[in-house]
C-alpha positions in Angstrom: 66.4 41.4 111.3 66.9 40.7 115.2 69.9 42.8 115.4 68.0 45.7 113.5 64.9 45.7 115.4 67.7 45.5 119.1 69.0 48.6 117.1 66.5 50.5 117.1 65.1 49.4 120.7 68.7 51.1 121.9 68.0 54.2 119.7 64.9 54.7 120.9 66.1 54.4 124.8 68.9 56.4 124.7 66.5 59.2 122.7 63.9 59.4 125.5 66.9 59.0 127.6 67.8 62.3 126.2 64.2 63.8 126.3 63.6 62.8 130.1 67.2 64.0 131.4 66.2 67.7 129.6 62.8 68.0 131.0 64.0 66.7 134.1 66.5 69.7 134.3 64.1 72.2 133.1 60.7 72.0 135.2 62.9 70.3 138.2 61.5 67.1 138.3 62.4 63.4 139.0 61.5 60.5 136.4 61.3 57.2 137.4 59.7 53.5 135.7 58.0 51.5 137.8 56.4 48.8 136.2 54.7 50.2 132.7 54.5 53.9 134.3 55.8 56.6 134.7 56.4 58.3 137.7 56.8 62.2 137.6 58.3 63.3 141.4 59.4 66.4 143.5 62.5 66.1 145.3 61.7 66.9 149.0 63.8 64.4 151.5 62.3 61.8 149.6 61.2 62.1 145.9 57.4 62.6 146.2 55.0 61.5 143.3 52.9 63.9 141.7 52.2 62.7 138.5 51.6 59.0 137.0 52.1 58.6 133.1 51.3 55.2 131.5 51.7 55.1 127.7 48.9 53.2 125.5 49.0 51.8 122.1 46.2 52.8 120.2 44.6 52.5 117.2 43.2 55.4 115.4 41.0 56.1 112.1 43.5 55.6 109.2 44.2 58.8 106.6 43.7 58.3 104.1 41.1 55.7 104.1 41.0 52.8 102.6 38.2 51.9 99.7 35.5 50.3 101.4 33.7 47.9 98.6 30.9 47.3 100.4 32.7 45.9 103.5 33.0 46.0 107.5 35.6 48.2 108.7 38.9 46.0 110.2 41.8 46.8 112.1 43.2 47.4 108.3 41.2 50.6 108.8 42.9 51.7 112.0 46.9 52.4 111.8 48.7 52.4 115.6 50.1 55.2 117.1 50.9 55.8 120.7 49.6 57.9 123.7 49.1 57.7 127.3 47.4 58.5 130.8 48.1 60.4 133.2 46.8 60.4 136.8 47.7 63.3 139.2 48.6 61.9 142.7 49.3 63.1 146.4 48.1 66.4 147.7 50.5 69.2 146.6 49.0 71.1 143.8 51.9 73.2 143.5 53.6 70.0 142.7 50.8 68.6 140.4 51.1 71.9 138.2 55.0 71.2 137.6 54.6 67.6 136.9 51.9 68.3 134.7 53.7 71.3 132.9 57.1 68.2 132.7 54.1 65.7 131.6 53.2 67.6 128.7 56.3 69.0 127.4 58.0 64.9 127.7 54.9 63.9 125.5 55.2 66.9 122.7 58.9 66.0 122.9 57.5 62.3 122.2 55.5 62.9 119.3 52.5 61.8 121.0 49.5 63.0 119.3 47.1 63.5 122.6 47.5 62.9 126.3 44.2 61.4 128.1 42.8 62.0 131.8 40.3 61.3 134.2 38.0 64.6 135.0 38.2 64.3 138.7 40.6 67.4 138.7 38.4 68.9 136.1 39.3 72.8 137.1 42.7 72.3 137.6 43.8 70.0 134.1 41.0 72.8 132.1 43.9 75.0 132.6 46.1 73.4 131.3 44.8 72.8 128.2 42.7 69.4 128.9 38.8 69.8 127.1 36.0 66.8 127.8 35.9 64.5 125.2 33.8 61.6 126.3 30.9 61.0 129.6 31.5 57.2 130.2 28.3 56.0 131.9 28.6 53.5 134.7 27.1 50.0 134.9 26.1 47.5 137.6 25.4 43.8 136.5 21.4 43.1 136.1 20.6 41.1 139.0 17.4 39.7 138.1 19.2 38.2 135.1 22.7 37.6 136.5 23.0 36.4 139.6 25.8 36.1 142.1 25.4 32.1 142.2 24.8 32.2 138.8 28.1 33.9 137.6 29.6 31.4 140.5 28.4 28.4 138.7 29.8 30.1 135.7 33.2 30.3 137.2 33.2 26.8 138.5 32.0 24.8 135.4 33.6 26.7 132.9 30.3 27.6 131.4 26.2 27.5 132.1 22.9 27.4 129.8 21.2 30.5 129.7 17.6 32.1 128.4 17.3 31.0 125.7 19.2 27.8 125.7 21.2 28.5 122.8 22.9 31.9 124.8 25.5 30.8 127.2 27.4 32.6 129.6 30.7 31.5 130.0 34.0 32.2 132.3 36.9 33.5 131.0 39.7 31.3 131.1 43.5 31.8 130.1 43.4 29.7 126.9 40.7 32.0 125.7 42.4 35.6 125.8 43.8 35.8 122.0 40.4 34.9 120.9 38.7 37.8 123.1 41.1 40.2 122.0 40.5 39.8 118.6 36.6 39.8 119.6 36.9 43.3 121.4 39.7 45.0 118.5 37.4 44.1 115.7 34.1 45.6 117.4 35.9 48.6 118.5 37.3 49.4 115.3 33.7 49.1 113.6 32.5 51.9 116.2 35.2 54.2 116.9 37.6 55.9 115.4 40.0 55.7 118.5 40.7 53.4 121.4 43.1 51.5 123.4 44.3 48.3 121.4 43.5 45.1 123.5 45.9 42.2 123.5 46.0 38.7 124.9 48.2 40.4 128.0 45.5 43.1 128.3 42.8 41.2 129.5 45.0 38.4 131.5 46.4 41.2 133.8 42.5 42.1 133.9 41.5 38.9 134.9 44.0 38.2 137.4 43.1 41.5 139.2 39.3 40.8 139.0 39.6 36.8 140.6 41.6 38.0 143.1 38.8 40.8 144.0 35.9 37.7 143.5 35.0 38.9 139.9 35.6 38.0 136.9 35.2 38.6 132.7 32.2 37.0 131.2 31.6 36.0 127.8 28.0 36.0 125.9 28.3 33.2 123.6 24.3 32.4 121.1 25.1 29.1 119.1 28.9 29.3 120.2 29.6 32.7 118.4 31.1 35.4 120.8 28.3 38.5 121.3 29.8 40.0 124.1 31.9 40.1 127.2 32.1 42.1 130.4 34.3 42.0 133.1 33.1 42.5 136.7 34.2 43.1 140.3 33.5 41.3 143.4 30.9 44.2 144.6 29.0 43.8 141.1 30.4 46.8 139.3 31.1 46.5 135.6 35.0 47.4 135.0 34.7 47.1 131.1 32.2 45.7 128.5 32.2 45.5 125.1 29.2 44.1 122.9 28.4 43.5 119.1 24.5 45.0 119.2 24.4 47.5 122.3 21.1 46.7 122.9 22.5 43.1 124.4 24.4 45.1 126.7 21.5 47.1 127.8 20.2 43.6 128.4 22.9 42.2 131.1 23.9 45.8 132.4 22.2 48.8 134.5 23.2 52.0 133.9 23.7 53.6 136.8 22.8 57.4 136.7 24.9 60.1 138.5 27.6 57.8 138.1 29.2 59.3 134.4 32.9 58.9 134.6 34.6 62.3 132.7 37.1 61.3 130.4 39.4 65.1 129.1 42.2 65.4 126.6 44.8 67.7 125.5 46.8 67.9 122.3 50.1 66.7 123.2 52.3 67.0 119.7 49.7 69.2 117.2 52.1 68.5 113.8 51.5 64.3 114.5 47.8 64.8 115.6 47.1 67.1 113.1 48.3 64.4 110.6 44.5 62.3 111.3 42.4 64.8 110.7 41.2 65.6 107.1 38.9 67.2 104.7 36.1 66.9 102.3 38.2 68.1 99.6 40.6 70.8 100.3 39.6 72.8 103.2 41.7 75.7 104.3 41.6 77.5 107.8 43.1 80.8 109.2 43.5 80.4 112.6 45.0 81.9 115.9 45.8 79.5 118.6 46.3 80.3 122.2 48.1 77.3 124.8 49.2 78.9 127.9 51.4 76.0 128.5 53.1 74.8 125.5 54.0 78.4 124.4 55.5 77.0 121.2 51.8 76.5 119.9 50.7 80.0 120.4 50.7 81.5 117.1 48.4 82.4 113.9 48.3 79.9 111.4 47.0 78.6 107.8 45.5 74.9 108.6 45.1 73.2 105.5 43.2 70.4 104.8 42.7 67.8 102.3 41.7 63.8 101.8 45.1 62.6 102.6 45.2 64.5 106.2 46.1 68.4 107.6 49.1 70.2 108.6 49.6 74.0 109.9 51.4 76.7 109.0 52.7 79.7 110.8 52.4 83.0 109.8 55.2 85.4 109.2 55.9 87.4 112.3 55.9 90.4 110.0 52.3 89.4 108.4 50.6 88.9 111.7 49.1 92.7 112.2 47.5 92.0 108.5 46.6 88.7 109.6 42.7 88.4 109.7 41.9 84.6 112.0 38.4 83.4 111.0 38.8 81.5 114.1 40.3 82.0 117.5 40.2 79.0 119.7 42.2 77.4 122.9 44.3 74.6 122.9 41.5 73.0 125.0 38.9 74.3 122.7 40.8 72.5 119.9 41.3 69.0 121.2 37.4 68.8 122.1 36.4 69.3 118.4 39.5 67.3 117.0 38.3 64.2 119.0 34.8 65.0 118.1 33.0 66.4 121.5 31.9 70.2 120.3 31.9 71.9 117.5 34.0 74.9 116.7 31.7 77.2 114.8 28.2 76.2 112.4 29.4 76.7 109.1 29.6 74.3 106.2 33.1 75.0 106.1 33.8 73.0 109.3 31.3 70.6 109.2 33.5 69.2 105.8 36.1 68.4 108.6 36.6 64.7 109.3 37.5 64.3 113.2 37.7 61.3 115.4 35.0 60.3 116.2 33.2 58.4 118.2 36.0 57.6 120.9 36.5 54.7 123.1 38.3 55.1 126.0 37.2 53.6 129.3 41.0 52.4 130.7 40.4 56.0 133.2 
């Protein structure tokens, strides 16, 4: 079993090995690890960063679903797949564009169903092929109720009596991360139908970064049951928090308006993302598609759907002047309504599509 799983391991580095050294060649880029990212550079005197690319593994509505008999939803619901975020770096735009172009052609290569991005270079990633799928709104801790000497005493004794007596608020510590991460994946997977899969290592590389800053994650415990958790920074602002009821988090946390972090997405391969979206029955879809960057996704197409998931199919060359679209969307335009943002057109038709939705992705 060992040897199979080292097998494959090899297989699988000597196949991106093979998928980084061709995109490499072709967009004239450099590729290099550093720690879990990926950095994609120019080659001045010195390689120059443009691009940053860290892969994710996520968990994402499963297709078909599972019979649900009356019961919660459970990571049985959600089936893994991979994708990743990317931040543009340094100045150069000229040098952005080619690592984005590499960035995007390395994660079709992939099979990665969508790439994520924050929407501080909203104009620039809208062209290529990046739509808004989710406003993250910003929090501050509640003051009145949360004190700095408070989350202090917190940190110190492990653990203090709040209002009423049977809701403490407790530090976390390193013998509690399993348990959290079970907390926070079984929540998620209740609300969304995508997000970032937390493990133990997740939130102890959290944690460390926070205590160093003078923050720290926080658990909401009423009769010893975990509610709640957030984790904060030294000036008070709320890096991630994830409750059971969101009206407890309305409770500890301040919205802070203005202050709406843009999360965008673009498809990155459209056969595997196509593969979670289904039907109310069997829906079928002609379709023209226009990507300005992944040319090999232009085209006119029949997308069928059914319960079991959705696949495209492209039209005949010869039968494309006869071809009649009933819809004529972006790449961009796509990925907002796959991931459940904006509608494509008001028809029953489309409404009988099942898309991702809500999704949770707050790691920008």
């Amino acid at each position: 079993m060992e040897t199979s799983k080292m097998e494959q391991v090899i297989r699988a580095e000597a196949a991106d090995y093979r998928i980084r050294s061709r995109i490499e060649h072709k967009y004239d880029v450099l590729t290099q690890n550093e720690g879990e990212e990926i950095l994609f550079q120019i080659q001045e005197k010195e390689p120059v960063s443009a691009l940053r690319l860290k892969p994710y593994s996520a968990a994402i509505r499963r297709i078909p679903a599972l019979p649900r008999n009356n019961r919660l939803l459970s990571m049985a619901d959600m089936t893994r797949t991979d994708t990743s975020i990317i931040t543009l770096t340094g100045e150069n735009e000229s040098y952005q564009r080619r690592a984005l172009e590499a960035a995007i052609a390395y994660q079709d290569a992939m099979g990665i169903p969508c790439i994520f991005a924050s929407g501080e270079k909203e104009q620039l990633l809208t062209e290529y092929g990046f739509g808004t799928v989710l406003k993250l709104p910003s929090y501050r801790i509640n003051q009145e109720l949360l004190s700095d000497s408070l989350l202090l005493q917190a940190r110190i004794s492990g653990s203090i009596e709040f209002v009423p007596s049977y809701i403490k608020i407790a530090a976390l510590r390193r013998n509690g991360l399993m348990e959290l991460s079970h907390f926070a994946n079984t929540v998620l997977c209740r609300k969304y139908g995508l997000f970032m899969i937390r493990g133990a290592v997740y939130y102890e590389k959290m944690l460390q970064e926070l205590e160093a800053d003078g923050g720290g994650i926080y658990l909401i415990m009423e009769y010893g049951n975990l509610k709640g958790y957030f984790a904060v920074d030294g000036k008070g602002e709320v890096r991630e928090s994830i409750f059971e009821n969101d009206l407890e988090c309305e409770r500890y946390l301040i919205k802070q308006s203005g202050k709406e972090k843009h999360v965008m997405a673009r498809v990155g391969n459209l056969t595997q993302l196509l593969r979670y979206i289904a039907g109310k029955g069997k829906v079928t879809i002609a379709l023209q598609l226009t990507d300005d960057v992944n040319s090999a996704n232009n085209g006119y197409y029949i997308w069928y759907l059914d319960a079991d998931g959705s696949r495209i199919e492209r039209i005949a060359e010869k039968d494309e002047e006869i071809f009649r679209p009933e819809l004529n969307i972006t790449i961009g335009q796509l990925i907002t309504f796959l991931l459940g943002y904006d509608k494509l057109k008001e028809s029953l038709k489309f409404d009988s599509i099942y898309v991702i939705n809500p999704v949770f992705i707050n790691e920008i």
